[in-house]
N, C-alpha and C positions, 0 to 999 in steps of 0.2 A: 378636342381642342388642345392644343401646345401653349405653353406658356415661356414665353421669353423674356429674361431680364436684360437688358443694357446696361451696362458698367462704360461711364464719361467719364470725364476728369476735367474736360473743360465745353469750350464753346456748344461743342455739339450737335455740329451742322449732319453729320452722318446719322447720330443718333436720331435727330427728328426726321428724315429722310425715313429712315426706317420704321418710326412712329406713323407716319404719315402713312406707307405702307403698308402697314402692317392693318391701317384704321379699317375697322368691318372686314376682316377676312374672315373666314367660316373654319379654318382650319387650324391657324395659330393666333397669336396675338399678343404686343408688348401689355405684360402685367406689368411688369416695374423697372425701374430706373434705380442704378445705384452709383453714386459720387464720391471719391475720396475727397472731393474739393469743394468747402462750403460757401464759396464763392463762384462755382462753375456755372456757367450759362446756358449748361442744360437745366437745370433748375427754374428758371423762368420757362425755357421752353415745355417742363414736361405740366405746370401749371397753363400753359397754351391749350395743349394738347388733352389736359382731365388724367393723365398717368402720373401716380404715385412715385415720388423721386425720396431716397432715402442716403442720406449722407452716412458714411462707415470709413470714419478715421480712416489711415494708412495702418495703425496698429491693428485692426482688424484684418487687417489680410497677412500680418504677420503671424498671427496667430490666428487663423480664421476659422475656428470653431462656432461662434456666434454667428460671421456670417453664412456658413455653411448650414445652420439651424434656422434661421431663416428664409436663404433660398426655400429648404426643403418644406418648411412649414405651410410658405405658398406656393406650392406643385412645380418649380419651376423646371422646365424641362432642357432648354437650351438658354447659352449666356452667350452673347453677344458683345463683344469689344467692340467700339466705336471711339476713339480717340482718347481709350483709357492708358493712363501713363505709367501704373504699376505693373510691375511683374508679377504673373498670376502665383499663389503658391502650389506647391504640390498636392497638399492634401482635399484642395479644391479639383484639383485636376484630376485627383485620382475619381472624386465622388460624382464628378461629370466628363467622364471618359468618351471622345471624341463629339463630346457635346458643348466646348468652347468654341467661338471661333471670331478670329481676329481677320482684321485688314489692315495691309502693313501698305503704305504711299511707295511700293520701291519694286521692282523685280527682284524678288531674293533668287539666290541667297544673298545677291547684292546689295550696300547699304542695310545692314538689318542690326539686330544688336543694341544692347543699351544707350541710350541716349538717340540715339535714331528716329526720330519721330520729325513731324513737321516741316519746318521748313531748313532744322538742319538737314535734313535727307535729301530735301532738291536741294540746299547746297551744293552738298556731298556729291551728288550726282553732273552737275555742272562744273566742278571743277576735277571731276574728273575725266571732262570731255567725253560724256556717254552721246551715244546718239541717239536715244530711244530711255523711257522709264516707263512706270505706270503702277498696275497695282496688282497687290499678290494678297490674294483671301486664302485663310489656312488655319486648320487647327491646330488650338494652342496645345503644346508640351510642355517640359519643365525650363526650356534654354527659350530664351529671348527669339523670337520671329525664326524657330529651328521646326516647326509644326509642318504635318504634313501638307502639301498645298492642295487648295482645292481650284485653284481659278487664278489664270496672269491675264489680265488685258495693256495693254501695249498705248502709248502717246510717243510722237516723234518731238524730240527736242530742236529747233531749229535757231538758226543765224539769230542772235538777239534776245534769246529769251534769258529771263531770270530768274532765278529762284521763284520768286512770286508769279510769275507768268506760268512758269512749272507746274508749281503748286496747283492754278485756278484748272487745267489741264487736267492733271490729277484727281482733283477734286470731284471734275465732271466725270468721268471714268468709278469714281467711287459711290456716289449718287447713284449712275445709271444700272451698276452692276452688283452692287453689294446686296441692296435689298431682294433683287431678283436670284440671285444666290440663296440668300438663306432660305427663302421659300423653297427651293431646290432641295437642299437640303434637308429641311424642316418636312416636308412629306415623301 
Protein backbone atom coordinates (compact mmCIF):
# COMPACT_ATOMS: atom_id res chain seq x y z
CA UNK A 1 0.00 0.00 0.00
CA UNK A 2 1.24 3.64 -0.93
CA UNK A 3 0.66 6.40 1.05
CA UNK A 4 -0.19 9.76 -0.32
CA UNK A 5 -0.27 13.17 1.17
CA UNK A 6 -2.06 16.12 -0.50
CA UNK A 7 -0.63 19.47 0.02
CA UNK A 8 -4.01 22.47 -0.57
CA UNK A 9 -3.94 25.84 0.04
CA UNK A 10 -7.37 26.52 -0.63
CA UNK A 11 -10.97 25.32 -1.62
CA UNK A 12 -9.90 22.04 -2.74
CA UNK A 13 -12.20 20.75 -5.14
CA UNK A 14 -9.16 18.45 -6.89
CA UNK A 15 -7.91 17.49 -3.63
CA UNK A 16 -11.34 15.84 -2.62
CA UNK A 17 -11.65 14.36 -6.11
CA UNK A 18 -8.76 12.65 -5.40
CA UNK A 19 -9.80 11.69 -1.96
CA UNK A 20 -12.98 10.36 -3.22
CA UNK A 21 -10.79 8.30 -5.46
CA UNK A 22 -8.47 7.24 -3.81
CA UNK A 23 -11.50 6.03 -1.00
CA UNK A 24 -11.05 1.84 -0.76
CA UNK A 25 -8.32 1.44 -3.18
CA UNK A 26 -6.09 -1.77 -2.42
CA UNK A 27 -3.04 -0.26 -3.61
CA UNK A 28 -2.64 3.39 -2.61
CA UNK A 29 -4.39 5.75 -0.45
CA UNK A 30 -4.68 9.45 0.69
CA UNK A 31 -3.12 9.29 4.43
CA UNK A 32 -3.03 12.97 4.93
CA UNK A 33 -3.84 16.35 3.84
CA UNK A 34 -1.33 19.19 4.46
CA UNK A 35 -2.50 23.17 4.27
CA UNK A 36 -0.45 26.20 4.44
CA UNK A 37 -3.78 28.02 4.88
CA UNK A 38 -5.75 27.71 8.17
CA UNK A 39 -8.65 28.82 6.70
CA UNK A 40 -8.45 26.64 3.52
CA UNK A 41 -11.69 24.66 2.66
CA UNK A 42 -9.94 21.59 2.23
CA UNK A 43 -10.19 21.36 5.83
CA UNK A 44 -13.83 20.93 6.09
CA UNK A 45 -13.59 18.64 3.31
CA UNK A 46 -10.80 16.36 4.65
CA UNK A 47 -13.20 16.25 8.16
CA UNK A 48 -16.11 14.99 5.27
CA UNK A 49 -14.10 12.58 4.00
CA UNK A 50 -12.40 10.95 7.92
CA UNK A 51 -8.56 12.22 6.39
CA UNK A 52 -6.25 13.80 8.72
CA UNK A 53 -5.62 17.44 7.54
CA UNK A 54 -2.66 19.17 9.07
CA UNK A 55 -2.00 22.97 8.76
CA UNK A 56 2.26 23.79 8.29
CA UNK A 57 2.82 27.59 8.31
CA UNK A 58 4.52 28.90 5.05
CA UNK A 59 7.54 29.00 7.42
CA UNK A 60 7.58 25.42 7.26
CA UNK A 61 8.39 24.85 3.93
CA UNK A 62 10.91 27.54 4.17
CA UNK A 63 12.74 25.70 6.21
CA UNK A 64 11.23 22.28 5.97
CA UNK A 65 12.92 20.11 8.10
CA UNK A 66 10.05 19.48 10.34
CA UNK A 67 7.81 18.92 7.67
CA UNK A 68 10.12 16.52 5.85
CA UNK A 69 10.23 14.61 9.50
CA UNK A 70 6.89 14.24 9.43
CA UNK A 71 6.06 13.26 5.89
CA UNK A 72 8.65 10.48 6.61
CA UNK A 73 7.49 9.49 10.17
CA UNK A 74 4.14 8.51 8.20
CA UNK A 75 5.49 6.31 5.42
CA UNK A 76 4.61 8.84 3.00
CA UNK A 77 5.43 7.75 -0.41
CA UNK A 78 4.04 10.10 -2.97
CA UNK A 79 2.91 14.19 -2.51
CA UNK A 80 0.35 15.30 -4.56
CA UNK A 81 -0.31 19.11 -5.35
CA UNK A 82 -3.82 19.99 -5.80
CA UNK A 83 -4.17 23.58 -5.79
CA UNK A 84 -1.21 24.24 -3.50
CA UNK A 85 -0.03 27.83 -3.84
CA UNK A 86 3.67 27.49 -2.44
CA UNK A 87 6.72 26.80 -4.20
CA UNK A 88 7.87 23.37 -3.19
CA UNK A 89 11.51 23.79 -1.57
CA UNK A 90 14.42 21.86 -2.75
CA UNK A 91 15.31 19.88 0.01
CA UNK A 92 11.83 18.32 -0.09
CA UNK A 93 12.31 17.68 -3.66
CA UNK A 94 15.49 16.33 -3.30
CA UNK A 95 13.96 13.57 -0.30
CA UNK A 96 11.13 12.80 -2.85
CA UNK A 97 12.76 12.56 -6.05
CA UNK A 98 10.20 12.38 -8.92
CA UNK A 99 7.65 11.56 -6.41
CA UNK A 100 5.85 15.09 -6.45
CA UNK A 101 3.48 15.84 -8.80
CA UNK A 102 1.59 18.86 -9.64
CA UNK A 103 -1.20 19.90 -11.98
CA UNK A 104 -0.87 23.05 -13.54
CA UNK A 105 -4.70 24.66 -15.33
CA UNK A 106 -2.55 25.61 -18.63
CA UNK A 107 -0.65 23.80 -21.51
CA UNK A 108 2.90 24.51 -20.45
CA UNK A 109 5.21 25.70 -20.86
CA UNK A 110 2.56 28.11 -21.66
CA UNK A 111 1.23 30.38 -18.78
CA UNK A 112 3.21 28.70 -16.15
CA UNK A 113 5.35 30.58 -13.51
CA UNK A 114 4.77 32.27 -10.41
CA UNK A 115 1.65 33.80 -9.80
CA UNK A 116 0.01 31.63 -12.38
CA UNK A 117 -2.57 29.65 -10.88
CA UNK A 118 -6.41 30.04 -11.07
CA UNK A 119 -8.18 32.09 -12.67
CA UNK A 120 -5.29 34.45 -13.47
CA UNK A 121 -4.20 31.81 -16.01
CA UNK A 122 -7.52 31.56 -17.96
CA UNK A 123 -7.02 35.12 -17.91
CA UNK A 124 -3.88 35.04 -19.25
CA UNK A 125 -4.85 32.65 -21.62
CA UNK A 126 -7.96 34.61 -23.16
CA UNK A 127 -6.21 37.60 -23.69
CA UNK A 128 -3.93 36.09 -25.31
CA UNK A 129 -6.41 34.87 -27.94
CA UNK A 130 -5.28 31.17 -27.43
CA UNK A 131 -7.52 28.77 -29.22
CA UNK A 132 -7.25 25.74 -27.20
CA UNK A 133 -5.95 25.39 -23.15
CA UNK A 134 -6.20 22.65 -20.68
CA UNK A 135 -4.26 20.82 -18.34
CA UNK A 136 -0.60 19.81 -17.84
CA UNK A 137 0.20 17.12 -14.85
CA UNK A 138 4.05 17.08 -14.18
CA UNK A 139 6.56 16.39 -11.84
CA UNK A 140 7.65 19.00 -9.54
CA UNK A 141 11.51 20.32 -9.72
CA UNK A 142 13.09 23.29 -8.23
CA UNK A 143 11.56 26.12 -10.97
CA UNK A 144 7.95 26.85 -10.80
CA UNK A 145 5.48 24.44 -13.29
CA UNK A 146 9.43 23.67 -15.22
CA UNK A 147 8.71 19.65 -14.08
CA UNK A 148 8.99 17.00 -16.24
CA UNK A 149 5.30 16.42 -17.92
CA UNK A 150 3.60 13.57 -17.58
CA UNK A 151 0.18 14.24 -19.19
CA UNK A 152 -1.68 17.48 -21.49
CA UNK A 153 -5.32 17.09 -22.15
CA UNK A 154 -6.65 19.69 -24.33
CA UNK A 155 -10.34 22.01 -24.08
CA UNK A 156 -11.23 24.24 -27.05
CA UNK A 157 -11.70 27.90 -26.22
CA UNK A 158 -14.63 29.20 -28.23
CA UNK A 159 -16.70 32.55 -29.29
CA UNK A 160 -17.65 33.89 -25.93
CA UNK A 161 -16.10 32.23 -23.22
CA UNK A 162 -14.67 33.69 -20.10
CA UNK A 163 -12.21 33.19 -17.93
CA UNK A 164 -14.76 31.64 -15.67
CA UNK A 165 -16.27 29.54 -18.45
CA UNK A 166 -12.62 28.44 -19.04
CA UNK A 167 -11.89 27.83 -15.75
CA UNK A 168 -15.29 25.28 -15.37
CA UNK A 169 -13.66 23.61 -18.65
CA UNK A 170 -10.58 23.19 -17.08
CA UNK A 171 -11.72 22.09 -14.13
CA UNK A 172 -13.75 19.14 -15.79
CA UNK A 173 -10.53 17.96 -17.52
CA UNK A 174 -8.71 18.11 -14.05
CA UNK A 175 -11.26 15.98 -12.14
CA UNK A 176 -11.58 13.38 -15.01
CA UNK A 177 -7.79 13.07 -15.52
CA UNK A 178 -5.66 13.76 -12.51
CA UNK A 179 -6.92 11.13 -10.31
CA UNK A 180 -6.63 8.58 -13.06
CA UNK A 181 -3.05 9.68 -13.62
CA UNK A 182 -1.77 9.28 -10.41
CA UNK A 183 -2.97 5.93 -9.96
CA UNK A 184 -0.84 5.36 -13.14
CA UNK A 185 1.60 6.53 -11.76
CA UNK A 186 1.40 5.38 -8.30
CA UNK A 187 1.65 1.49 -9.44
Amino acid sequence: MKNIAVFASGNGTNAHQIMRYFAGNSKAMIRLVITNNEKAGIIHKCKQEGIPCFVFPKDNFVTPYALITFLIQNNIDYIVLAGFLLQIPQALIKEFPKKIINIHPALLPKFGGKGMYGINVHKAVLEAGEKETGITIHYVNEHYDKGEIILQQKCAITAGDTAESIGLKVQQLEHEYYPETLKNIIK
